[in-house]
N, C-alpha and C positions, 0 to 999 in steps of 0.2 A: 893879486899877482902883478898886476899893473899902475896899484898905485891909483886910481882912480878913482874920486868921490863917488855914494852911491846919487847923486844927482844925474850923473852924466849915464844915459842910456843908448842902447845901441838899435837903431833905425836905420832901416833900407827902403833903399828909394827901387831897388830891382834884384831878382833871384840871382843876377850874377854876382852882384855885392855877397849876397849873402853866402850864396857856395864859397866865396873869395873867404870871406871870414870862417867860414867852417873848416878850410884848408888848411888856413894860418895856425887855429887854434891846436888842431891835428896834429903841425906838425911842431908847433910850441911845446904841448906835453908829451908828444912822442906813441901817438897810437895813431892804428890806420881804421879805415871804416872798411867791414868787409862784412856784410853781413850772415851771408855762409855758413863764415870761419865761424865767427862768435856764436850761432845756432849749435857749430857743431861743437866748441869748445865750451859750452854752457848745458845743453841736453849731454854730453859725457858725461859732465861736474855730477850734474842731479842723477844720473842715470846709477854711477857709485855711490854718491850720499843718499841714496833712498833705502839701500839695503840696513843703514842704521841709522837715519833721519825719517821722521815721518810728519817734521813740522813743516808748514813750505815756506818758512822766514827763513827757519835754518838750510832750507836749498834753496833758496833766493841768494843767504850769503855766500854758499860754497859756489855757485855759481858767479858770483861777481866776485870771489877772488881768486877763482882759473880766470875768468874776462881780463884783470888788470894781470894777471900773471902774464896771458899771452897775447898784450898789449892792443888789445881791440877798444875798439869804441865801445860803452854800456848801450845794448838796447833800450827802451823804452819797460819802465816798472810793470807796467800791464803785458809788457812782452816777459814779458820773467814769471810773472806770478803764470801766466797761461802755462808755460813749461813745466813749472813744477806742478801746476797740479792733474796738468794728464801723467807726468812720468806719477804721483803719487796713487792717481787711480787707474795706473797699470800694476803698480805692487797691491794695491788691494784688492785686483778681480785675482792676480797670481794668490794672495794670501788667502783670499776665500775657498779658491777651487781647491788649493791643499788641503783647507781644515775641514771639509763637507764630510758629515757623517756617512760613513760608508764607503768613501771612497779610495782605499789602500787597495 
């Protein structure tokens, strides 16, 4: 995006630097950090695709493409993958209590 050798690396000398730089780049591609929003806009995504997704790569994706749709910042991969797989082992304690024999 900038044009830059992959020689040249980015080092800070203090956390204000670096928040500086994480503002710029923010507001370069146009998302904001809100961590909140993105939990909430991410556990909806999986909370829909689980009734007909039960992979958690494929609600990993649906979940990162409500994030860029509603322009947040991406969590962290281990924040995604924890998401999807409690919403997955809420559909499978819901799927098991339905199918228990004797239970209608």
């Amino acid at each position: 995006m900038l044009g830059l050798s992959s020689e040249v690396t980015a080092e800070y000398d203090a956390d204000r630097t670096a928040k500086w730089h994480r503002g710029l780049v923010r507001a370069m591609v146009g998302v904001k950090y809100d961590a909140g929003k993105a939990r909430v806009v991410a556990e909806e995504a999986i909370r829909k695709a689980v009734t007909t997704k039960d992979n958690p790569a494929d609600l990993i994706n649906v979940a990162l493409e409500e994030l860029v749709r509603a322009r947040c910042e991406l969590p962290g991969f281990s924040t995604l993958t924890g998401w999807s797989r409690r919403s997955g082992q809420r559909r499978t304690s819901r799927c098991t209590r339905w199918s228990r024999p004797g239970s209608t």
